[in-house]
Backbone atoms as SQL, in Angstrom:
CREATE TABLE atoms (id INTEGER PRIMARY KEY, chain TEXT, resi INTEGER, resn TEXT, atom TEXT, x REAL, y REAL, z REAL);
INSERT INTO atoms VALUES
  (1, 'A', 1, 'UNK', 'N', -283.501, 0.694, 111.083),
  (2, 'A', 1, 'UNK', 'CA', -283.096, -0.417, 111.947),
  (3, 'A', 1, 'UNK', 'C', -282.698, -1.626, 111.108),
  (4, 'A', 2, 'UNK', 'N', -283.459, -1.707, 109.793),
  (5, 'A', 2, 'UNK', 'CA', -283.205, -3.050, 108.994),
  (6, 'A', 2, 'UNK', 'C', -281.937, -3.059, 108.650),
  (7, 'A', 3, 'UNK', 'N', -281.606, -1.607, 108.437),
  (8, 'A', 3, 'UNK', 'CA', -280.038, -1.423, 107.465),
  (9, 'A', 3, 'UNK', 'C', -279.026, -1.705, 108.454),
  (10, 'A', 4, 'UNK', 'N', -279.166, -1.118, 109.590),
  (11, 'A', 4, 'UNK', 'CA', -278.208, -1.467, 110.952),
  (12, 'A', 4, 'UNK', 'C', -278.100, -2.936, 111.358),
  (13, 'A', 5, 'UNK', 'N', -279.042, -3.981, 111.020),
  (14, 'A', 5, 'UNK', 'CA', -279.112, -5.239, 111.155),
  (15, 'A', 5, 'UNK', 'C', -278.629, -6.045, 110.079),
  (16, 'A', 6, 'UNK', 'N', -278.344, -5.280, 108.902),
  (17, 'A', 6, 'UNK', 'CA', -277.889, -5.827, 107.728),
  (18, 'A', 6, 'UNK', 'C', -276.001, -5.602, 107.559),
  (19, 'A', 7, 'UNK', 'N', -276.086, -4.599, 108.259),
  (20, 'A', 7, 'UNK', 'CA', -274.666, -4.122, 107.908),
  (21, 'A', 7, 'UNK', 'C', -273.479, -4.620, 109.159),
  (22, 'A', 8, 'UNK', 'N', -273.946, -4.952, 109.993),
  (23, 'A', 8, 'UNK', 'CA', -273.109, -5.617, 111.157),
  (24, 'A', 8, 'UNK', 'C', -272.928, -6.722, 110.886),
  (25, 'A', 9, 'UNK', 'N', -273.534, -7.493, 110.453),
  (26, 'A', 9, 'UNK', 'CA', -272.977, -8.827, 110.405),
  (27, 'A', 9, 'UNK', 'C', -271.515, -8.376, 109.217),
  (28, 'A', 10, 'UNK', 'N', -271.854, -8.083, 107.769),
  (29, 'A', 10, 'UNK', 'CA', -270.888, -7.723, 107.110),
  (30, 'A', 10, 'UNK', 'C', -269.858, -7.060, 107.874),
  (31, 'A', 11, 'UNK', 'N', -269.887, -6.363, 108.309),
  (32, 'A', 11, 'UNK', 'CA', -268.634, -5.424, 109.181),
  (33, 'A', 11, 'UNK', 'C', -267.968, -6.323, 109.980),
  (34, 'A', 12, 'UNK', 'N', -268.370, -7.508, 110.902),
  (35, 'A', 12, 'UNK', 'CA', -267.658, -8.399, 111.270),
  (36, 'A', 12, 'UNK', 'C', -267.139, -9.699, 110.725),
  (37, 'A', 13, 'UNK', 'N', -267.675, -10.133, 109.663),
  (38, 'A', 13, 'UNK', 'CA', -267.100, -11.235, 108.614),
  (39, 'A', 13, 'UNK', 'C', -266.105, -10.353, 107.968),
  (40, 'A', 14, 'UNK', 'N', -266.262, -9.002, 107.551),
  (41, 'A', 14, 'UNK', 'CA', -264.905, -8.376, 106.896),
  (42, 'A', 14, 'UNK', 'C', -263.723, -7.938, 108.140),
  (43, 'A', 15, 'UNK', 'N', -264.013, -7.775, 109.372),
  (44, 'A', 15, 'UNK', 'CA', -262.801, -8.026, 109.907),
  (45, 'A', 15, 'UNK', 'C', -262.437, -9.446, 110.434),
  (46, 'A', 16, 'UNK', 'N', -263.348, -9.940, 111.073),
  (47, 'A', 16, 'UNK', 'CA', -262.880, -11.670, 110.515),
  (48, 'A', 16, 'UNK', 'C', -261.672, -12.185, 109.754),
  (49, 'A', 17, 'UNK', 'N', -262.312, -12.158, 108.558),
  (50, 'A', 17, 'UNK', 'CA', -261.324, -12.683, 107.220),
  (51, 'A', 17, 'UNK', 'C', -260.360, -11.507, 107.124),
  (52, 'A', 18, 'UNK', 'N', -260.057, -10.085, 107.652),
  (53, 'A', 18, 'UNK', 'CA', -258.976, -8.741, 107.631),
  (54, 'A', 18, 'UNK', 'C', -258.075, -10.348, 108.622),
  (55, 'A', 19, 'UNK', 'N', -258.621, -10.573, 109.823),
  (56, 'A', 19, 'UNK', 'CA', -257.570, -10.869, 110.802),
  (57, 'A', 19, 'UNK', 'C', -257.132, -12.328, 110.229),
  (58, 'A', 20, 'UNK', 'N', -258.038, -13.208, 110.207),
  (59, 'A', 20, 'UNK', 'CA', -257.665, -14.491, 108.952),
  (60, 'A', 20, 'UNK', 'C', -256.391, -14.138, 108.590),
  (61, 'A', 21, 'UNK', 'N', -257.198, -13.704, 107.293),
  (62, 'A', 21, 'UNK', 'CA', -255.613, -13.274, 106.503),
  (63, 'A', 21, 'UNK', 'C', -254.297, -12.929, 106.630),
  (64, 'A', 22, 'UNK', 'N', -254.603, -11.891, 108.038),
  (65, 'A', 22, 'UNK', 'CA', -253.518, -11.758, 108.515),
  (66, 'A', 22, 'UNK', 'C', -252.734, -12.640, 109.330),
  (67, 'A', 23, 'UNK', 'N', -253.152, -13.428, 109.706),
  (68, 'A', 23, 'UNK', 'CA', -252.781, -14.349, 110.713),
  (69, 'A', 23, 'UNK', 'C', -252.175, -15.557, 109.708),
  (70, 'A', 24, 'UNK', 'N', -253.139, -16.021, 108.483),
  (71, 'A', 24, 'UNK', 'CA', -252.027, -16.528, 107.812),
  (72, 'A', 24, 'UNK', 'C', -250.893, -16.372, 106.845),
  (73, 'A', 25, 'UNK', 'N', -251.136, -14.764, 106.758),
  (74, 'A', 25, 'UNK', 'CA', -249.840, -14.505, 106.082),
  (75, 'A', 25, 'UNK', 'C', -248.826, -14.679, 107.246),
  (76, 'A', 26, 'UNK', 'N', -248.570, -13.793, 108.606),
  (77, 'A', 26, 'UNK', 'CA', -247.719, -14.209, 109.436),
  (78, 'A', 26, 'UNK', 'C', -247.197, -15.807, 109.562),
  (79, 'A', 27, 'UNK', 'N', -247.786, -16.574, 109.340),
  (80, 'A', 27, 'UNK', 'CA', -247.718, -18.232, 109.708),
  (81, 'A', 27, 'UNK', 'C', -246.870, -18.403, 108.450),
  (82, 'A', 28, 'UNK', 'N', -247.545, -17.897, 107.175),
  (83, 'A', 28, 'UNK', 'CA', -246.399, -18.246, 105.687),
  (84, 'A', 28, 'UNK', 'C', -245.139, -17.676, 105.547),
  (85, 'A', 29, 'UNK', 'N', -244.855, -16.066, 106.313),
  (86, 'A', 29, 'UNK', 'CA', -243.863, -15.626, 106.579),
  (87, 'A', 29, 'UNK', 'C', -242.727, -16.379, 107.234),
  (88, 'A', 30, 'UNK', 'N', -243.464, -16.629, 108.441),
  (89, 'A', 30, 'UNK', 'CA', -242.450, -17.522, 109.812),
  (90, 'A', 30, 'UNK', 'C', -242.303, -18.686, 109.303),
  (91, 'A', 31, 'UNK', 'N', -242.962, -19.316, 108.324),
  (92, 'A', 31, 'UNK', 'CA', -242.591, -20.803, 107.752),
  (93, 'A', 31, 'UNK', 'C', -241.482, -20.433, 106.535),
  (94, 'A', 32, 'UNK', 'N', -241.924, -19.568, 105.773),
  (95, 'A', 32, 'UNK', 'CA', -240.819, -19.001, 104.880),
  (96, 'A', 32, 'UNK', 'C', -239.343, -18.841, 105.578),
  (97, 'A', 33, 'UNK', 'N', -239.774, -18.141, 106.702),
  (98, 'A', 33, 'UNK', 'CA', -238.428, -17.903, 107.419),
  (99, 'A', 33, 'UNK', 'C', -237.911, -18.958, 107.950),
  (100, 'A', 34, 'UNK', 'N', -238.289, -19.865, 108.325),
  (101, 'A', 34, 'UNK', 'CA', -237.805, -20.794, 109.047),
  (102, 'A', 34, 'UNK', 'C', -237.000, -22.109, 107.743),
  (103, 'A', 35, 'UNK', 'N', -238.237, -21.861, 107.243),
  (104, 'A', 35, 'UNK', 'CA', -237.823, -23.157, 105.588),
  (105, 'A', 35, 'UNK', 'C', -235.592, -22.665, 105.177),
  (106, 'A', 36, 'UNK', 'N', -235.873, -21.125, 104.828),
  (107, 'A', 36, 'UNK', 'CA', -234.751, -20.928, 104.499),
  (108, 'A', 36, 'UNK', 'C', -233.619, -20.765, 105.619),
  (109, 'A', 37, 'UNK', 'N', -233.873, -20.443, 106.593),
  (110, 'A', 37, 'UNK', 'CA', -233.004, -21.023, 107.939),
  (111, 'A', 37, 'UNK', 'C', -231.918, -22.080, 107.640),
  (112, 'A', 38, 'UNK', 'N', -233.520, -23.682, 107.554),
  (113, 'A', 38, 'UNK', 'CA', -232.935, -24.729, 107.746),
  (114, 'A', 38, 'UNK', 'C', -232.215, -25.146, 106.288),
  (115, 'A', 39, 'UNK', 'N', -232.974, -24.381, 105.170),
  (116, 'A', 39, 'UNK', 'CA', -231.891, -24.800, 103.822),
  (117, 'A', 39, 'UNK', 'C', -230.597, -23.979, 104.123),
  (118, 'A', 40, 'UNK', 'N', -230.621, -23.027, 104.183),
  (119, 'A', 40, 'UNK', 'CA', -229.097, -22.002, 104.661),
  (120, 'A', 40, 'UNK', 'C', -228.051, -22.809, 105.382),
  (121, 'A', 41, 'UNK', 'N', -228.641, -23.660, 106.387),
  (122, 'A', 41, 'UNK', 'CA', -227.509, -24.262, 106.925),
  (123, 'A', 41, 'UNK', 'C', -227.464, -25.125, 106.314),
  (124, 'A', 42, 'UNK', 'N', -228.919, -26.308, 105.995),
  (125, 'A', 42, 'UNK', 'CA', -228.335, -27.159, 104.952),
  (126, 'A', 42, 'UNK', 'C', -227.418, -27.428, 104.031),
  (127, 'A', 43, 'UNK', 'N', -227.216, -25.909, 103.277),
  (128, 'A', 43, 'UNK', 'CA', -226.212, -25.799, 101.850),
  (129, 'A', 43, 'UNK', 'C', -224.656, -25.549, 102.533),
  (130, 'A', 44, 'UNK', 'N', -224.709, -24.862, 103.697),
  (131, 'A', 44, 'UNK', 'CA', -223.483, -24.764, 104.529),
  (132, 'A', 44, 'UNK', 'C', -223.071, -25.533, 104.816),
  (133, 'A', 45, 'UNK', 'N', -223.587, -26.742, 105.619),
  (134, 'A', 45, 'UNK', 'CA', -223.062, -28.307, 105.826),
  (135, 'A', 45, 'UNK', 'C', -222.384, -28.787, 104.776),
  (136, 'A', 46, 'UNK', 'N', -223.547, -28.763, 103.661),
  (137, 'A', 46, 'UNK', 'CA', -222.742, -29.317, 102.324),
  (138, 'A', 46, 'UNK', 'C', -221.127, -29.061, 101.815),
  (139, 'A', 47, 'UNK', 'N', -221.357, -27.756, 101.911),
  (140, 'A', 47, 'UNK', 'CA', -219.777, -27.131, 101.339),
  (141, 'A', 47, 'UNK', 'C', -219.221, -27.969, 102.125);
């Protein structure tokens, strides 16, 4: 029973920080994507 009380908490802080992570890589992606969007047209205006 001790080991079953020991090991759940770990099992949910490691998907926790699994979904974390994932959630801010998506956010750095869509900001990535968006950053070069607005430079893309930026440099297009320019010309």
């Amino acid at each position: 029973m001790e080991v079953n009380e020991m090991t759940k908490p770990n099992i949910i802080n490691g998907l926790d920080l699994m979904f974390s992570s994932l959630e801010l890589f998506l956010v750095d992606t869509n900001l990535l994507f968006f950053l070069e969007r607005r430079f893309g047209k930026g440099l297009i205006t320019m010309n």
